[in-house]
C-alpha positions in Angstrom: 11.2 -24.0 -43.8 14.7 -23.2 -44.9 17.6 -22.6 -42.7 19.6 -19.9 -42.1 23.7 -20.7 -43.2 26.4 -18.9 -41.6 29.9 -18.1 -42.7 31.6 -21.5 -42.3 28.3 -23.0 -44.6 26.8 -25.2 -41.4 23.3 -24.9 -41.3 21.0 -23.5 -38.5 17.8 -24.1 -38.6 15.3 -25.4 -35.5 14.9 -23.2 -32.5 17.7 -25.5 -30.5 20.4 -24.7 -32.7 23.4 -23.6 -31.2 23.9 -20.2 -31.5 26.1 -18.8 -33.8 29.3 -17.8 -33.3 30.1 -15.9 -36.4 31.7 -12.0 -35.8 29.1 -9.2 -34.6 26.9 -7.9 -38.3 26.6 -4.4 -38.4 23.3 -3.4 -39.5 23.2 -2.3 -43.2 20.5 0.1 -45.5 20.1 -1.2 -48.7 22.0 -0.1 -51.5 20.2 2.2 -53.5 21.5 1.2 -57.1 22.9 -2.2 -58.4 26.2 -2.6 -57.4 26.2 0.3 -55.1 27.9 -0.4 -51.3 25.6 -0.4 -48.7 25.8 2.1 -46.0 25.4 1.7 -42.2 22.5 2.7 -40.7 22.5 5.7 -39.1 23.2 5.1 -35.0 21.3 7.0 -32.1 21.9 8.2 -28.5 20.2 8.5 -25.6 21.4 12.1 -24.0 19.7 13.0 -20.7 19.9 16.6 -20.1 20.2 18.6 -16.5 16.7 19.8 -16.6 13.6 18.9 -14.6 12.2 16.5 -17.3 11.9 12.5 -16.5 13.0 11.4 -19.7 15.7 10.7 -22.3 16.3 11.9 -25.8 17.1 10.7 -28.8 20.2 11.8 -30.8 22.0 10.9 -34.2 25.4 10.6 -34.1 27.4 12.1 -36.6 30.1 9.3 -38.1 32.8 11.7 -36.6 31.8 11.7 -33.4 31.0 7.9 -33.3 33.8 7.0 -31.4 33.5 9.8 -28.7 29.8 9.1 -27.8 30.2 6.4 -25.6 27.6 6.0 -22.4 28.7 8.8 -19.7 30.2 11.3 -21.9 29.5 14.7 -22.1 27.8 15.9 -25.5 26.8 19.2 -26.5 23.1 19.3 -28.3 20.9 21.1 -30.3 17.3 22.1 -27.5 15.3 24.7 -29.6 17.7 27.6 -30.4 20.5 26.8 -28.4 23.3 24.4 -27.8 22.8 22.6 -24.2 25.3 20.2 -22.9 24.4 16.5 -21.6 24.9 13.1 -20.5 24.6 9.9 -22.9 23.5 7.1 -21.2 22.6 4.6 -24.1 24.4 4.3 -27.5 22.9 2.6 -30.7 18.7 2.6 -29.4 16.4 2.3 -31.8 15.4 5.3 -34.0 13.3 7.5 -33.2 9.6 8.3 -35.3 10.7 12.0 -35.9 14.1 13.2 -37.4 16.4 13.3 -35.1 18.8 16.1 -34.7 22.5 15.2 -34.7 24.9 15.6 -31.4 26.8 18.9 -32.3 30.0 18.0 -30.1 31.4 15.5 -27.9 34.1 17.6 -26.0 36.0 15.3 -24.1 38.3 12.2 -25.0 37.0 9.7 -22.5 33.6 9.7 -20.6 33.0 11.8 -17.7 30.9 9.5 -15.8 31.6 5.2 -15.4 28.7 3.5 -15.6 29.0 2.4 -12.0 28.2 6.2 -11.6 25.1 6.5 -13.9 23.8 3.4 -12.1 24.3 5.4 -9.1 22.7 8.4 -10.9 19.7 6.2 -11.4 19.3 5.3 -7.8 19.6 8.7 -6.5 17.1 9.4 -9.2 14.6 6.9 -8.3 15.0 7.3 -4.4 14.3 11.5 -4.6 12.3 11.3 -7.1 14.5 13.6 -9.0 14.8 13.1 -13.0 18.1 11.3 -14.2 19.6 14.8 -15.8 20.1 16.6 -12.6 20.7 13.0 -10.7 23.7 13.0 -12.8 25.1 16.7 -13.3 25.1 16.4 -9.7 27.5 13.3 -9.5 30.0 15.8 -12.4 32.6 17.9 -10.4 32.3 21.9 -11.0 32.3 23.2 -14.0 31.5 19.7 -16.1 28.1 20.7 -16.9 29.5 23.5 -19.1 31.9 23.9 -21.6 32.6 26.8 -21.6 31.3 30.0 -20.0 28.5 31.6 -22.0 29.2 35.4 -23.0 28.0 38.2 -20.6 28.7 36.3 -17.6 31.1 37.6 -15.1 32.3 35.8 -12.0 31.5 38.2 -9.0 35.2 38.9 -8.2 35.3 41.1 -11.9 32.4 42.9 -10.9 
């Protein structure tokens, strides 16, 4: 059975090796043509969302947004015909078996929850019984869950 070699040419082989301690390896998709660069592979998101559904989904992030989407930032995604704002909770998951959409927008420069508080989110979630979307948008202040208000709303002191 051969070994695997890492950078500095030493040899691992045998299930007691030490473990390497070469830099992180991104994960790369094979180049499509001799010679060609190889590309990343594409990275996902898991964005809960403030409705009364127990689960996760799975986003792609865009390569712009890639430094933005971070767990407990706010990110603005594609549901059916609309545009619905979330919470990530887990960057760089595996992909999913259908296409995923891509995150439209990540409107704030630094997350808006620590993950102390998502692990709080989780609690109050599994304590109440409640799903981790509205566990969470209730742990944002205000207006967080929005980003902006949607046309043809007033605020009752207009009216």
């Amino acid at each position: 059975m051969a070994g695997l070699v890492d950078a500095g040419g030493a040899g691992v082989g045998a299930q007691h090796a030490a473990p390497l301690l070469a830099a992180r390896r991104l994960p790369l998709k094979a180049a499509s043509a001799v010679g060609a660069e190889p590309r990343l592979q594409p990275r996902h998101a898991d964005v809960v969302l403030p409705v009364p559904v127990p689960r996760s989904y799975t986003y792609l992030i865009p390569a712009e947004l890639a430094e933005r989407v971070v767990p407990g930032s706010r990110v603005v995604v594609p549901v059916q015909r609309r545009q619905v704002v979330g919470l990530v909770v887990a960057v760089d998951v595996p992909a999913p078996d259908v296409p995923a959409k891509p995150i439209a927008a990540a409107p704030d420069g630094e997350p808006a929850l620590s993950a102390a508080l998502i692990e709080l989110g989780r609690w109050i979630g599994s304590y109440y019984g409640a799903p981790l979307g509205l566990a969470l948008r209730a742990l944002l202040p205000g207006r967080c869950g929005a980003c902006g208000v949607r046309p043809g709303l007033r605020s009752r002191r207009s009216a």
